[in-house]
SERO-517902 format. One record per residue (C-alpha): residue number from 1; residue in one letter; x, y, z. Coordinates in steps of 0.1 Angstrom, whole numbers. Example, Ala and Ser with C-alpha at 12.3 -4.5 7.8 and 13.67 -1.06 7.14 Angstrom:
2
   resi   resn      c1      c2      c3
      1      A     123     -45      78
      2      S     137     -11      71
//
This chain:
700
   resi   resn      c1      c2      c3
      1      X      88    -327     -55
      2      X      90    -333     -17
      3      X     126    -335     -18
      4      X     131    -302     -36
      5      X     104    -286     -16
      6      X     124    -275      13
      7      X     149    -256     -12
      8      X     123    -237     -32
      9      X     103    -231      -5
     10      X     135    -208       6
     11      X     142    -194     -29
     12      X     103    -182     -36
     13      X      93    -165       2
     14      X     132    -142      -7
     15      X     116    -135     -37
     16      X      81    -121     -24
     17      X     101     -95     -18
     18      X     103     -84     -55
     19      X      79     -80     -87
     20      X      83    -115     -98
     21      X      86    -116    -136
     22      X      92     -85    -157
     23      X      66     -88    -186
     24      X      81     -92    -224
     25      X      76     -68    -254
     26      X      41     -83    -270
     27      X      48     -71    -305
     28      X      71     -99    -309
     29      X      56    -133    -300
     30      X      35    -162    -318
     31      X       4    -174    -299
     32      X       9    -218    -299
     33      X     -11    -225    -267
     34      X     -36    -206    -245
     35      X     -67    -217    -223
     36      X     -96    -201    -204
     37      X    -107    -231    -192
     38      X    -141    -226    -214
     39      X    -124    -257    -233
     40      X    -151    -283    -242
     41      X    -125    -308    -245
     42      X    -101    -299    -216
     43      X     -65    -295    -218
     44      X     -56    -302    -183
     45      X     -53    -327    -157
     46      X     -61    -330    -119
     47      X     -42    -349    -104
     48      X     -51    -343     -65
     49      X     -86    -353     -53
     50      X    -100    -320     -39
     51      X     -74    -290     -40
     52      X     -79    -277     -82
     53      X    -115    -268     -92
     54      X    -122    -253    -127
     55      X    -148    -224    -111
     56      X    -168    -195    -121
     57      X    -154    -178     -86
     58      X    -117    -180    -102
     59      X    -127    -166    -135
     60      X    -111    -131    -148
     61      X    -124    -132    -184
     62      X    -149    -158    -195
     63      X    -170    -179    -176
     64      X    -143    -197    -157
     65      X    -112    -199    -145
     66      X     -89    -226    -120
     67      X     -89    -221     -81
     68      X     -65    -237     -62
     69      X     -74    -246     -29
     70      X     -47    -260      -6
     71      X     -62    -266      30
     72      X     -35    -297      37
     73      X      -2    -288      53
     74      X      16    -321      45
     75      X      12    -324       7
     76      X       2    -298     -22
     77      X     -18    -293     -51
     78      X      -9    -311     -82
     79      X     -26    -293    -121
     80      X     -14    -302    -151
     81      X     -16    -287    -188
     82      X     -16    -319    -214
     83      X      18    -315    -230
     84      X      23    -290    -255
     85      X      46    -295    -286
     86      X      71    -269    -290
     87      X     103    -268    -309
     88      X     137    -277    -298
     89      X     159    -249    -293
     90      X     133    -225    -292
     91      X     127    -199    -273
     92      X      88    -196    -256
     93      X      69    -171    -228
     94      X      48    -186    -208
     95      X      21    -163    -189
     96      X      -9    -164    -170
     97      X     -29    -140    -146
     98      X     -33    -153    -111
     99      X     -44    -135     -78
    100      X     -40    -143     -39
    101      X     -71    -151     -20
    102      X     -54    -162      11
    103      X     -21    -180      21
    104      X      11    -180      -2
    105      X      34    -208     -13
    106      X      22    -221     -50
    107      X      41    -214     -83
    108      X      42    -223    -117
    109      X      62    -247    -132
    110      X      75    -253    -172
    111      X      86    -284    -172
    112      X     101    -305    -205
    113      X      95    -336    -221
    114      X     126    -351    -239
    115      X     122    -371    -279
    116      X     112    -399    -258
    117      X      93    -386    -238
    118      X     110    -385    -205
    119      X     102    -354    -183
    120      X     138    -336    -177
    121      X     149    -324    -140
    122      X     134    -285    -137
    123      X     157    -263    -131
    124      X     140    -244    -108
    125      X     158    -209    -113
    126      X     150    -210    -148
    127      X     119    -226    -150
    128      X      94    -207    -128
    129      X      72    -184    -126
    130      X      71    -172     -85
    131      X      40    -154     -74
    132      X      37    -126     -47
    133      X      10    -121     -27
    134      X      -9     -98     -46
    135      X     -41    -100     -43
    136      X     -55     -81     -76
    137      X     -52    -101    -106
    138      X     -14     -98    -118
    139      X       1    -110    -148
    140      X      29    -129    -148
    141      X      55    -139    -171
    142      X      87    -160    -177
    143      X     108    -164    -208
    144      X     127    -199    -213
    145      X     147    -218    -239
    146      X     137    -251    -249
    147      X     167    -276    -250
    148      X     178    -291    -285
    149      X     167    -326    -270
    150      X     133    -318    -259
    151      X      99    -314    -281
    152      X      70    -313    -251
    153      X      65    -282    -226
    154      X      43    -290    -197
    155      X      30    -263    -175
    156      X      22    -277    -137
    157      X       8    -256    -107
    158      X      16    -269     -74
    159      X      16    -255     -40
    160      X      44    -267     -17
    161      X      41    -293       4
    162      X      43    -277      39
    163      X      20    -243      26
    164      X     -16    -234      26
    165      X     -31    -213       1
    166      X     -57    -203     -23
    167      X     -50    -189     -56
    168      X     -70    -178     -88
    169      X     -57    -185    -123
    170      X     -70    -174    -153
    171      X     -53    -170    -194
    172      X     -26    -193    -194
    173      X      -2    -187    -228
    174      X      21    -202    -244
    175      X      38    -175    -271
    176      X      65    -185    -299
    177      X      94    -156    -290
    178      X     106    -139    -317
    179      X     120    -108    -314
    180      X     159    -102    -314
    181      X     158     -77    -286
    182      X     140    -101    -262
    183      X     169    -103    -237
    184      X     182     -69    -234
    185      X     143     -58    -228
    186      X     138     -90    -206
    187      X     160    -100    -180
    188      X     162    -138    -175
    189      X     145    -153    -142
    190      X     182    -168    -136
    191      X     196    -131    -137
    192      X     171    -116    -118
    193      X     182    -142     -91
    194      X     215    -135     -96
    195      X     204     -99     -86
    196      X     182    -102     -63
    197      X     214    -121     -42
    198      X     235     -92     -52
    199      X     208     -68     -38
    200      X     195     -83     -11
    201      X     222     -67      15
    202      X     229     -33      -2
    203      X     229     -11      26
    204      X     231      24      12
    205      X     246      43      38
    206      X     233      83      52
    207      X     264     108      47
    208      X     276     131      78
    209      X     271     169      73
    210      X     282     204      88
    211      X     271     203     121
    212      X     252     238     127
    213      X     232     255     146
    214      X     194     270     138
    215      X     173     299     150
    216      X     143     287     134
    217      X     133     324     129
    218      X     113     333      97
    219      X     123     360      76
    220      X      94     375      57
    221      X     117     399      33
    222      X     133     369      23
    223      X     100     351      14
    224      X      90     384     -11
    225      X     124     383     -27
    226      X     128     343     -31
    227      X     125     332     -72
    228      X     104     301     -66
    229      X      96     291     -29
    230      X      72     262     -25
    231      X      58     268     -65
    232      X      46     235     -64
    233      X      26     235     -38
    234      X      26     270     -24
    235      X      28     306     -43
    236      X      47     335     -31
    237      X      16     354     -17
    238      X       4     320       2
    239      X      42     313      21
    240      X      40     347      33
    241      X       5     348      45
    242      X      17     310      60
    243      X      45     334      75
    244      X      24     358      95
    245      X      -1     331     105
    246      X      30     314     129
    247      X      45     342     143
    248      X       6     348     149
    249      X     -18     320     159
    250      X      -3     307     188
    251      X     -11     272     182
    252      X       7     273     146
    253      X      35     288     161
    254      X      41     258     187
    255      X      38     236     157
    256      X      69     257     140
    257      X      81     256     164
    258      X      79     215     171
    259      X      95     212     134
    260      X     125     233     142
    261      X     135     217     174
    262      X     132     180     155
    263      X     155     203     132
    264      X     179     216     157
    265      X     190     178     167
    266      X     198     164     137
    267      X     215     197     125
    268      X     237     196     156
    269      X     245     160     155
    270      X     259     161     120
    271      X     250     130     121
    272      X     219     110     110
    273      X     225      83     139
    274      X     201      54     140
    275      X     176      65     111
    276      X     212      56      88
    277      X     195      19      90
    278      X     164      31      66
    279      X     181      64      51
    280      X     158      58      18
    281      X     125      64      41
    282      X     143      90      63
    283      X     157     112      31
    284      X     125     124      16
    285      X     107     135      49
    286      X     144     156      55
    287      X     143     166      19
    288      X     111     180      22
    289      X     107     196      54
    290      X     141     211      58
    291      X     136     224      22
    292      X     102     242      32
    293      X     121     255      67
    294      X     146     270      43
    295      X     126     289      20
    296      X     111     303      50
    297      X     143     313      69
    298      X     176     310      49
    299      X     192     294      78
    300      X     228     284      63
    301      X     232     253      85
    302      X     198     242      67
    303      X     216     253      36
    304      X     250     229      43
    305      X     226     208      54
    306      X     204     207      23
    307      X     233     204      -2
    308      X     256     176      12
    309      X     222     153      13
    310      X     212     168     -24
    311      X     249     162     -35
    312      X     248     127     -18
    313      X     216     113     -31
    314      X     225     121     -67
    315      X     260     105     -66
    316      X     243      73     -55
    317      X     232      42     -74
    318      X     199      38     -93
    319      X     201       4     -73
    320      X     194      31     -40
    321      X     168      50     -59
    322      X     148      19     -71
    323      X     152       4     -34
    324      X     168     -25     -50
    325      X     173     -40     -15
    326      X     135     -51     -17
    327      X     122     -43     -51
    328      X     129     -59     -82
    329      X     155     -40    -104
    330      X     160     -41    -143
    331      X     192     -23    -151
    332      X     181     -16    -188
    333      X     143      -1    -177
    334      X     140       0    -141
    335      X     103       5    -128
    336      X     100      32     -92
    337      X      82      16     -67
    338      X      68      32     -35
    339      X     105      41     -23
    340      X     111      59     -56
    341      X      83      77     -61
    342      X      89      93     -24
    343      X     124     106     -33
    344      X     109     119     -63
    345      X      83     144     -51
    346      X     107     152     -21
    347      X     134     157     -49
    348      X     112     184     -67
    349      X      98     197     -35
    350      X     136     204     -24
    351      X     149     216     -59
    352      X     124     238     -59
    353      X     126     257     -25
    354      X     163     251     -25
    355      X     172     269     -59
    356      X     195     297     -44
    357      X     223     264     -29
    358      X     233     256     -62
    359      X     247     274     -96
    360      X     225     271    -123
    361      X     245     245    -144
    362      X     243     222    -112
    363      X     211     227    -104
    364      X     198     221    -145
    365      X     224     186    -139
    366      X     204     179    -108
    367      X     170     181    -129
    368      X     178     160    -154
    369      X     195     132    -133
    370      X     161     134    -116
    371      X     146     127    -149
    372      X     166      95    -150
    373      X     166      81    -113
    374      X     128      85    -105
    375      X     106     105    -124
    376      X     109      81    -158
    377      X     109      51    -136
    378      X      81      61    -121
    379      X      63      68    -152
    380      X      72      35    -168
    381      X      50      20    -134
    382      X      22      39    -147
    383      X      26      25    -182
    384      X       9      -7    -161
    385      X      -2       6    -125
    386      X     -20     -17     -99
    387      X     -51      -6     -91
    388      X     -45      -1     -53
    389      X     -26      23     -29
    390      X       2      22     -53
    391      X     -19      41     -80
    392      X     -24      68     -55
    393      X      13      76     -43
    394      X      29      66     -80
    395      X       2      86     -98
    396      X       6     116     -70
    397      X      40     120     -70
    398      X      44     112    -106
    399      X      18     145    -112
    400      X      42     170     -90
    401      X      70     157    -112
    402      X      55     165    -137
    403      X      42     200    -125
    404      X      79     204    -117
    405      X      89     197    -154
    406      X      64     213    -169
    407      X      51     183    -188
    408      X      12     188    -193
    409      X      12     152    -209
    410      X      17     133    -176
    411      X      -1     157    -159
    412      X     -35     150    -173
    413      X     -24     113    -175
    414      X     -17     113    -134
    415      X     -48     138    -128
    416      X     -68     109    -141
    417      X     -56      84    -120
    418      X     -56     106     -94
    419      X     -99     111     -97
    420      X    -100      77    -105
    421      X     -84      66     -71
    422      X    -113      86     -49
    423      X    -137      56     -65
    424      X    -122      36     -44
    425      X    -141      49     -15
    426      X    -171      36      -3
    427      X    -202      57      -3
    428      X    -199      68      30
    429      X    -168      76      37
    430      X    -153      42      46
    431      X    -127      24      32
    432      X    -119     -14      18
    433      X     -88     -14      44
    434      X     -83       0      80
    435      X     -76      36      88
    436      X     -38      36      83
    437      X     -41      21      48
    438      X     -65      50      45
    439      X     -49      78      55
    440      X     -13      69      37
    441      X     -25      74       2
    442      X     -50     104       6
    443      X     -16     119      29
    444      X       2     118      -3
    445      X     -27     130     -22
    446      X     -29     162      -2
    447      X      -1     179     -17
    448      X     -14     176     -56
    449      X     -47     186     -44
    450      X     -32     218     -27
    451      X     -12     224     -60
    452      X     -36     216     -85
    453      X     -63     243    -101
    454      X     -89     249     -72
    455      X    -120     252     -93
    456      X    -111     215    -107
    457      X    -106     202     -75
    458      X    -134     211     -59
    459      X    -159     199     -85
    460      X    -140     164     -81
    461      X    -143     170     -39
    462      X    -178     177     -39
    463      X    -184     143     -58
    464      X    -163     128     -41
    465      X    -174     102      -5
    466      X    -144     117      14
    467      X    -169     136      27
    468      X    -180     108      48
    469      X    -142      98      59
    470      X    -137     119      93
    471      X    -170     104     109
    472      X    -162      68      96
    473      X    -127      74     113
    474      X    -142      87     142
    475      X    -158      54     156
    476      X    -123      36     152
    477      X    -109      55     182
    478      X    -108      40     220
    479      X    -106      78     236
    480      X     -85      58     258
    481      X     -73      81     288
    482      X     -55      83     320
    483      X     -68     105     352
    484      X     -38     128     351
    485      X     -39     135     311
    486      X     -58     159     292
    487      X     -54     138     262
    488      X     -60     105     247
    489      X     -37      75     243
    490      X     -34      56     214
    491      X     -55      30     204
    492      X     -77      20     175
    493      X     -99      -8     163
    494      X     -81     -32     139
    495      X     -90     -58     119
    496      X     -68     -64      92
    497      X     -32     -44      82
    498      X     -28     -21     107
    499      X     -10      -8     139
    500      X     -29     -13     170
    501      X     -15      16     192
    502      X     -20      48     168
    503      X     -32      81     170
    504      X     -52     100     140
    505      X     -35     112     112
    506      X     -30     151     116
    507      X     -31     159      82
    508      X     -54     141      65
    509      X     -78     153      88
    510      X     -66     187      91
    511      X     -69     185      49
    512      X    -109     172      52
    513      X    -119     195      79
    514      X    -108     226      63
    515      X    -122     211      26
    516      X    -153     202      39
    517      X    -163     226      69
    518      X    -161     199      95
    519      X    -148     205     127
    520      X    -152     169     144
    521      X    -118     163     128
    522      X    -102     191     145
    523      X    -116     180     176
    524      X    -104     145     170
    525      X     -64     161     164
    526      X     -68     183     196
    527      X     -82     153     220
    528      X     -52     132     214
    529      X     -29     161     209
    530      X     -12     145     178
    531      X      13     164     167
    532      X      37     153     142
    533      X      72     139     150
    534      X     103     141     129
    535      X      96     175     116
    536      X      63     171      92
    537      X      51     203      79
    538      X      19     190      60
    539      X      -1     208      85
    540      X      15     242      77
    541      X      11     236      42
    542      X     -27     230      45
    543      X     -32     260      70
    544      X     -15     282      39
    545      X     -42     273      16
    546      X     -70     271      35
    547      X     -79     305      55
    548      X    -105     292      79
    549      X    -117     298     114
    550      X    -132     261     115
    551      X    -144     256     151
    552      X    -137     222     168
    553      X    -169     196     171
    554      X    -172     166     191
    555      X    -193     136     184
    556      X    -217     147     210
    557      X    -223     182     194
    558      X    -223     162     159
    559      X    -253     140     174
    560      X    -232     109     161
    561      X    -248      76     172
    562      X    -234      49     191
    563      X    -245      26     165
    564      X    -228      28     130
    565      X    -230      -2     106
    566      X    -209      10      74
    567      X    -204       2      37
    568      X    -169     -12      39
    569      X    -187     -41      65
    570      X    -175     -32      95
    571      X    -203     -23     125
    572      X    -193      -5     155
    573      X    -213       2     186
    574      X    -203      26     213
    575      X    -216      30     247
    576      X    -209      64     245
    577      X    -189      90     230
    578      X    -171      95     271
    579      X    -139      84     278
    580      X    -126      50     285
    581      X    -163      37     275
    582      X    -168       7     256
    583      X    -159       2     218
    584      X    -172     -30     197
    585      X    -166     -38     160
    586      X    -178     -64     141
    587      X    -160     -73     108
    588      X    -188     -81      85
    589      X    -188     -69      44
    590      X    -180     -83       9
    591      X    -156     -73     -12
    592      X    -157     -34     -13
    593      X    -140     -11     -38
    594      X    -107     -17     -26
    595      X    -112     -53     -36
    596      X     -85     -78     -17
    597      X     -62     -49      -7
    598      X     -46     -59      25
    599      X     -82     -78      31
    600      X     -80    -107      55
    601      X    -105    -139      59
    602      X    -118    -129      92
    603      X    -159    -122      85
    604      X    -179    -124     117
    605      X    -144    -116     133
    606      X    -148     -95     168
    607      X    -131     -69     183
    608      X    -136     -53     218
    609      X    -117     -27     240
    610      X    -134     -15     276
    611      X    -121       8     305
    612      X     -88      17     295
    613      X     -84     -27     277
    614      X     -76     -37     247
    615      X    -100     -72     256
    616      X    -108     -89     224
    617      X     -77     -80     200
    618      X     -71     -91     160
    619      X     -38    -103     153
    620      X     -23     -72     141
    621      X       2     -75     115
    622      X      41     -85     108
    623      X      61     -77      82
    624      X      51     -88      49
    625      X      85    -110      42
    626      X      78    -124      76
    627      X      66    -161      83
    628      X      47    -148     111
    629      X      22    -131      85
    630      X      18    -166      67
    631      X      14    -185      94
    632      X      -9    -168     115
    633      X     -18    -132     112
    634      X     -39    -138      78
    635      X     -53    -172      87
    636      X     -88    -181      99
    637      X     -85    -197     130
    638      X     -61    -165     142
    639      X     -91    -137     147
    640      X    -127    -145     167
    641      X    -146    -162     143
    642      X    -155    -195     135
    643      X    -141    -221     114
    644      X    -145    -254      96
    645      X    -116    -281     111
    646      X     -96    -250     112
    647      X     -98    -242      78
    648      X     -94    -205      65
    649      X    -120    -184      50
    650      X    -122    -187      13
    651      X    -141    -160       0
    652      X    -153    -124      10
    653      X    -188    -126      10
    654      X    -206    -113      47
    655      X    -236     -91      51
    656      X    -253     -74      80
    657      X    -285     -87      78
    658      X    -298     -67     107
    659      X    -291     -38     129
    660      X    -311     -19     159
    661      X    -303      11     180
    662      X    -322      21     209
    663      X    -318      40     240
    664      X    -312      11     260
    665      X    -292     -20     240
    666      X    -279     -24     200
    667      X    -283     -49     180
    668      X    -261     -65     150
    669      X    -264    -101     133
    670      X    -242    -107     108
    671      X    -245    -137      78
    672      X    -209    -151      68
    673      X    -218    -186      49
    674      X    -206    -181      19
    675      X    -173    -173      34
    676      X    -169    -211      37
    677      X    -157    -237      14
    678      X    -177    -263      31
    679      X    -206    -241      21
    680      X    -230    -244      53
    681      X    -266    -231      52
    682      X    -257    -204      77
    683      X    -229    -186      98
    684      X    -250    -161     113
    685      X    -234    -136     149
    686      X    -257    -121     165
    687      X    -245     -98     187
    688      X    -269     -73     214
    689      X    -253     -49     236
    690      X    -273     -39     269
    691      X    -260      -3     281
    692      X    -264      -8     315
    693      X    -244     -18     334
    694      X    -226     -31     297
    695      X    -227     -64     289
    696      X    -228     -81     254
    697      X    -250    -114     244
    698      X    -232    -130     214
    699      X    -244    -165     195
    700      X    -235    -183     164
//
């Protein structure tokens, strides 16, 4: 293998990139093979020394399952199933579930054993299953063709040579295919290569458009008359209400007035300039937004505007809809990702306010092409949804759709994936990932729970631990800030995905404070002054639905203390709640109810920022295609904690054993042994803080 390792090494990281295996119809196969690994004879052999392990950890059903654990960056792992005898010419899928604990490079192979037993050359397009990343358990599949000389299948799973990783398997099968339609349902692993090349450098490009000008000025006769503005989200009564509260709250009206000048740019341009590089994460926030701004005003640049990007989108591809560039694309089903299910709630949002730009025929064309390019791919994900962010922004946007159509089936199908995502918060308010992974599914939440029946709602908000999510954000701030400057710079604690240099969310806790009667979020939005760029109008939308006087609160008036050890594992301590203070977090926790979502191995890791520094910094993160992430930003030995012979982390499994707050120092120590493969009696941090002057004592 080390002489084809260089080459597959290149073919499997390109296709990360993509869902690796489309899944075959089940109603047409005949079990031969399966294992558990509860065998009491086994059916496999190890042939490395300490890399596979048949362990309870790796189990998802049964009392077992097969962990590989490759900790040696010269040679890889090496786990056979005893061959298998199948029938020449015949064709077989071969699955198994599998999830990431750390690392990546590891696949599966199906090799074939000739009448003489001699193993054939793989052929490694057709003949293996890639796995992503993912680090929820993941079925995977691959559909292959036995020669007419061969009558033994071997299944082998090795890691790469130059690659570190663990990986879970569980439910290996081996299923006798025998359906007719298995092909035009399934596309074969060399097609989807052959795709995936073709794919891979689509750029779909942003069309040029009337340049106009806008006055941005709202016209409230125009809002009484309109047949449908903002039904999804907003009724008649509400936009006009919306209407009076700009032209009359002063702040509200500065944030109009921040949309419309983002407006008046682009409008003027005729151009889309630079964002033409991402235009399929650039159209929906245009959609939206300048389809809100023109139920409000009737501008006809907005109008032109509107319809050449309308008329544009729907002439293109589903290769553009289903971001084929990136995500894996089956011509005869294709699945909506994230991309897709973005155009498609923008789509309806737009369609909606919008209705008056196009003749009826047109706009009932535009509907159902709609149907076709997002809003039954995005159903077919739900058919099978991944229970992590995804499930949130597929299930969200799926539910408007449906709103849109009318189809009460998929909405009480999405509502209850929808409830089912606000489990995924911890008890208090915090979250399995940072504060960005937080706020991007409940931002795309916020529009079903504005359109959705209030009563429901809040019976399903008053249950719900977002009511703890402002003050857990809260501590993750720096309140970093310069002499001259009223406001706050960015900066927020990080320890696993997420951008070091950000600033809160506006409307997710705009959305919270109002729902909940708290005002430490507004006070949080006005101290770093974060008002939305490129033309958001989430916050407008909220302010329509929610009539409130809600008075800013700071931490101070909250009574907040400087201590704060939460569910999700991470302890923070503050020296105060002042500027440019001093801001510690500890990374400490299990695995919360998130599970591996964009977790990292980093328990015991620290991080520190102090007058106006960034002192003690996580690595941040790179793009997930990029080596950079492999090969250092979710390894061990990359954050402050300790390690083995610089050996990652290999399961997530620290506690907070103790914690003290006084007036005068804080104490944290946190336990992190079971973290280690090695398996020491202890990996305790202790960590006090003295307030003054502000110094820390840490031991391992």
């Amino acid at each position: 293998m080390k002489k084809t390792c260089f080459c597959l090494i290149e073919i499997i990281l390109f296709a990360n990139m993509f869902q690796s295996v489309i899944i075959a119809d089940e109603s047409s196969a005949e079990l031969i093979f399966s294992t558990g690994y509860e065998n009491e004879k086994p059916v496999w052999e190890i042939k490395d020394s300490v890399m596979s392990a048949i362990t309870k950890q790796a189990a998802k059903t049964g009392s077992f399952g097969l962990r590989i654990t490759d900790a040696d960056a010269t040679k890889g792992s090496d786990f056979f199933l005893l061959p298998i005898t199948i029938n020449p010419g015949q064709t077989y899928r071969v699955s198994c579930w599998s999830r990431n604990i750390s690392g990546s490079g590891i696949s599966v192979y199906v090799l074939f054993d000739d009448l003489l037993g001699k193993r054939k050359k793989i052929d490694p397009e057709k003949e293996t299953i890639r796995l992503d990343n993912n680090q929820e358990w993941k079925r995977y599949a691959l559909v292959v063709t036995a020669n007419k000389d061969v009558n033994k299948m071997v299944i082998w799973i090795h890691s790469y040579n130059q690659h570190m990783v663990v990986q879970d398997f569980d439910d290996i099968l081996v299923e006798k295919v025998t359906g007719s339609d298995e092909e035009k349902k399934n596309m074969s692993s060399s097609k989807q290569a052959e795709l995936k090349e073709q794919y891979k450098n689509i750029k779909f490009k942003a069309p040029s458009f009337p340049a106009g000008t806008i006055s941005g000025k709202i016209n409230r006769e125009r809002i009484k008359t309109l047949q449908s503005p903002a039904s999804l989200i907003l009724n008649n009564e509400q936009l006009y209400a919306l209407a009076g509260l700009i032209e009359a709250d002063p702040k509200m009206h500065l944030f109009w007035q921040q949309i419309i000048d983002s407006m008046k740019e682009l409008i003027e341009a005729g151009s889309f300039g630079t964002l033409d590089k991402s235009y399929i994460y650039s159209l929906p926030t245009h959609l939206a937004s300048k389809s809100f701004v023109y139920a409000m005003t009737g501008d006809p640049a907005i109008k032109n505007f509107l319809k050449t990007i309308i008329d544009d989108a729907f002439s293109k591809p589903m290769e553009f809809w289903i971001h084929a560039e990136i995500r894996a694309f089956n011509p005869s089903a294709p699945v909506g990702c994230l991309e897709t299910a973005s155009m498609l709630y923008s789509m309806c949002f737009a369609l909606d306010n919008a209705r008056d730009i196009f003749d009826s025929t047109m706009y009932d064309r535009y509907k159902e092409l709609l149907k076709e390019k997002a809003y039954i791919p995005c159903k077919r994900w739900l058919e099978k949804p991944y229970e992590n962010n995804w499930l949130a922004v597929l299930s969200s946007c799926t539910w408007l759709a449906a709103k849109f159509y009318d189809d009460q089936t998929t909405m009480a199908m999405t509502e209850k994936y929808i409830f089912s995502y606000l489990d995924y918060i911890e008890a208090d308010g915090s979250y399995g990932e940072q504060v960005g992974y937080f706020n991007y599914p409940i931002a795309t939440l916020i529009p079903v729970f504005l359109a959705m029946d209030q009563n429901k709602l809040k019976d399903a908000l008053l249950k719900s631990s977002l009511r703890g999510s402002i003050r857990w954000i809260i501590y993750h701030y720096f309140f970093d800030q310069e002499a001259h400057s009223s406001y706050f710079n960015p900066g927020v604690i990080n320890f696993n995905d997420e951008d070091l240099l950000a600033v809160p969310e506006r409307k997710v806790l705009s959305f919270l404070s109002y729902v909940y009667n708290q005002g430490l979020g507004l006070w949080l939005i006005d101290k770093y002054n974060s008002l939305p760029t490129g033309g958001s109008y989430g916050e407008l939308l909220i302010r329509g639905a929610y009539k409130s006087q809600l008075k800013p609160l700071s931490p101070e008036e909250a009574k907040l203390p400087c201590l704060c050890v939460f569910s999700n594992g991470t302890a923070i301590i503050r020296s105060s709640w002042n500027p440019n203070d001093i801001v510690f977090a500890l990374r400490s926790g299990s695995l919360c109810r998130t599970k591996y979502s964009h977790e990292r191995y980093n328990k015991n890791a620290i991080a520190l920022y102090a007058y106006g520094e960034y002192l003690v910094v996580a690595p941040g993160r790179a793009n997930y295609r990029s080596p950079i992430r492999t090969n250092w930003d979710i390894k061990t030995s990359s954050h402050s904690t300790i390690t083995f012979d610089q050996e990652s982390q290999t399961k997530l499994a620290a506690k907070v054993v103790a914690s003290w707050s006084g007036n005068h120092a804080h104490y944290i120590v946190s336990e992190a042994a079971e973290c280690y493969a090695n398996q020491p009696q202890h990996v305790k941090r202790s960590v006090v803080f003295i307030n003054n002057p502000g110094y820390f004592i840490i031991w391992d």
